[in-house]
C-alpha positions in Angstrom: 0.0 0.0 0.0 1.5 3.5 -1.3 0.2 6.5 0.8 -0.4 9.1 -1.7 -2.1 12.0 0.2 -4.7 12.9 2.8 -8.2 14.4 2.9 -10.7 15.5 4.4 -13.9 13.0 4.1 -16.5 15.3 3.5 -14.1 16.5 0.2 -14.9 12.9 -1.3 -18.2 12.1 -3.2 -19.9 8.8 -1.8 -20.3 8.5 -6.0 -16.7 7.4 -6.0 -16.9 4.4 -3.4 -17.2 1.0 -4.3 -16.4 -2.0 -1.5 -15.6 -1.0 2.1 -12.5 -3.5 3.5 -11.2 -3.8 7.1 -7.7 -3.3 7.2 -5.2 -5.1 9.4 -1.7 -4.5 10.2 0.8 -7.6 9.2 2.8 -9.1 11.7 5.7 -6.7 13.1 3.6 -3.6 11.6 1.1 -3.1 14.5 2.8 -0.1 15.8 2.9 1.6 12.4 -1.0 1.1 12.2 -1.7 2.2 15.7 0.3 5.3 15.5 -1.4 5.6 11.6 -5.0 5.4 13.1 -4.6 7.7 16.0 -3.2 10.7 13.9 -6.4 9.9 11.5 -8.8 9.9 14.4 -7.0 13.6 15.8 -6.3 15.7 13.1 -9.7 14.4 10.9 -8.1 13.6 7.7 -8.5 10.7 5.7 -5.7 8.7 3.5 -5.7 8.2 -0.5 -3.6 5.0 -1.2 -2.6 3.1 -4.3 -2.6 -0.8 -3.8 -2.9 -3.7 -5.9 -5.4 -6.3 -5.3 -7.5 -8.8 -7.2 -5.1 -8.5 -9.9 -5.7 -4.7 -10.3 -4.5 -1.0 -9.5 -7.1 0.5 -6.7 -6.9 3.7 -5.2 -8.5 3.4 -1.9 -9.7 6.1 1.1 -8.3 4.9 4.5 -10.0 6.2 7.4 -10.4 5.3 11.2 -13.5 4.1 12.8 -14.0 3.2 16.4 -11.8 0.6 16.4 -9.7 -0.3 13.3 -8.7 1.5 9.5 -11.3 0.8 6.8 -10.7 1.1 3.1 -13.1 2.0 0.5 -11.9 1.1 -3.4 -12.8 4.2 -5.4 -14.0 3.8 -8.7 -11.5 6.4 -11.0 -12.9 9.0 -12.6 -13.1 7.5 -15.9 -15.1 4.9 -14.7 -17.8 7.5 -13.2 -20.6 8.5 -15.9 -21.9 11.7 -16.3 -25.5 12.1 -15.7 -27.7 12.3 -19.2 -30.6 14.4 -17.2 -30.2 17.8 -16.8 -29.5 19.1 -13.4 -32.4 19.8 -11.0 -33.9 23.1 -11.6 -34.5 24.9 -8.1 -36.1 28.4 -9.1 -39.8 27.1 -9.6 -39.7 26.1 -6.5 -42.0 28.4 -3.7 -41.3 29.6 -0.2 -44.4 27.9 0.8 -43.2 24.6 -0.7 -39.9 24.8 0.4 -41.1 25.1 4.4 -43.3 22.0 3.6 -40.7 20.0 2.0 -38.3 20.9 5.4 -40.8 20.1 7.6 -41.4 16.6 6.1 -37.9 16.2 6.1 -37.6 17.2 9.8 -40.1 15.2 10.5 -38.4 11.7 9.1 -34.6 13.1 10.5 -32.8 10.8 12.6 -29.8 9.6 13.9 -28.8 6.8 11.0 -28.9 3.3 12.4 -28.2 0.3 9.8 -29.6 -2.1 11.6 -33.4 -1.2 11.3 -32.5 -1.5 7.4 -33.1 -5.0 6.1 -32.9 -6.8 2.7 -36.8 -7.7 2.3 -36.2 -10.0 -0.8 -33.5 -11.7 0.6 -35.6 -12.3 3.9 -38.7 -13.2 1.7 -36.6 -15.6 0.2 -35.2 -17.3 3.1 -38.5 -17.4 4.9 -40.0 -19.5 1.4 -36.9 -21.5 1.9 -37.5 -22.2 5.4 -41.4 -22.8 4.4 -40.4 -25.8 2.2 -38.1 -27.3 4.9 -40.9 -27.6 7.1 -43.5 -28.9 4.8 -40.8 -31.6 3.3 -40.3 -32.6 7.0 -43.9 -33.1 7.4 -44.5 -35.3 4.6 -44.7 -38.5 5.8 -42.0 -40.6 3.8 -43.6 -43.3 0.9 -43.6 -46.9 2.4 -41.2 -48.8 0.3 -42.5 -51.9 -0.9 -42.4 -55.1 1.1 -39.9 -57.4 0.4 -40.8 -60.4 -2.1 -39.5 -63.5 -1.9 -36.4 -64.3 -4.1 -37.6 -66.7 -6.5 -35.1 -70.4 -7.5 -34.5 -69.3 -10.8 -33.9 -72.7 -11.8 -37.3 -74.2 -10.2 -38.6 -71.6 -12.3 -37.5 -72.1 -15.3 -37.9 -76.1 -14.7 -41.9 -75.1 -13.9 -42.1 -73.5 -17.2 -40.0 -75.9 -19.2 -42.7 -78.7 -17.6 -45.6 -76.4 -19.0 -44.4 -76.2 -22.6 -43.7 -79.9 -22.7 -46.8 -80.4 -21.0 -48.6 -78.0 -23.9 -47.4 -80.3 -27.0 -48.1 -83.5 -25.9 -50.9 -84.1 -28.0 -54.4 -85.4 -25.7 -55.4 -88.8 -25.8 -58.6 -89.7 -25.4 -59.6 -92.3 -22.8 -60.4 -95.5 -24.7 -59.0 -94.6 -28.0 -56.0 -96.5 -29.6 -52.8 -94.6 -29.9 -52.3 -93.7 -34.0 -49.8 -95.7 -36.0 -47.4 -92.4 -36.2 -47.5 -92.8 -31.8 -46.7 -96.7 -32.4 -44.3 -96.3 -34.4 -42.4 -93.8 -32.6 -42.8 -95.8 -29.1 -41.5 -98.8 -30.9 -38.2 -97.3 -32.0 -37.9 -95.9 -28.0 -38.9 -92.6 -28.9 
């Protein structure tokens, strides 16, 4: 990290910020960052730096918060587009509007607090998420069949073999005489 220059915050436009990083001193350099953050915290100023990271060039604001230095990538001021809408026109504006407009916004002023902010969709998501959990866990699960019996193979295919042989043996009738084809076969031991 190359410490470039130092600046008051309220000089940089939010429009310029990108990610916010917490950063921590390496081994053997925790002095250097404790005396860095204290002179931040005093005087008011904030630090410009140059550092590389994620395989790029970043220019970064380094100032002190309660407890630690935070860095906030800037975007450079090529990368910043200039706004196609003209800019807001204040002179139709009344008096009498105006007091109005002040009034609603001293009426909504506060201290800012991020934590009564939330992500709806991503909440709305996770509580349909959470929804289909508990209705999977209710289903009761499908009984799996009952185990058959493990059929001889062999026995079967004997059983069947029995039934085809069984099929083309051509019905005698009770009292008839065999045909001369039958004796003729019997008497060769066929």
């Amino acid at each position: 990290m190359d410490l470039q220059q130092f600046v008051k915050l309220s000089e940089v436009d939010p429009i310029f910020f990108e990610r916010s990083y917490y950063i921590a001193p390496e081994p053997g350099a925790e002095k250097a960052c404790a005396l860095l953050f204290t002179a931040m915290r005093r005087t008011g100023y904030c630090g410009v730096a140059s550092l590389a990271m994620h395989r790029r060039q970043h220019i970064v604001i380094m100032r002190p918060d309660e407890h630690r230095i935070l860095a906030h990538t800037m975007y450079y001021v090529d990368e910043i587009r200039d706004a196609p809408n003209p800019s807001v026109e204040s002179s139709s504006v009344s008096e009498k509007e105006l007091r109005l407009a002040e009034a609603f916004i001293n009426a909504l002023a506060g201290p800012f607090r991020p934590q009564n902010f939330r992500d709806e969709y991503r909440a709305s998501l996770a509580s349909l998420i959470e929804g289909k959990v508990r209705a999977h866990e209710l289903i009761e699960p499908v009984p799996t069949r009952a185990t058959t019996k493990a059929v001889d193979i062999m026995q079967a295919l004997k059983a069947s073999l029995e039934q085809l042989q069984a099929a083309k043996q051509p019905t005698r009738r009770v009292g008839s005489k065999p045909s001369t084809a039958a004796r003729n076969r019997k008497r060769q031991g066929a």
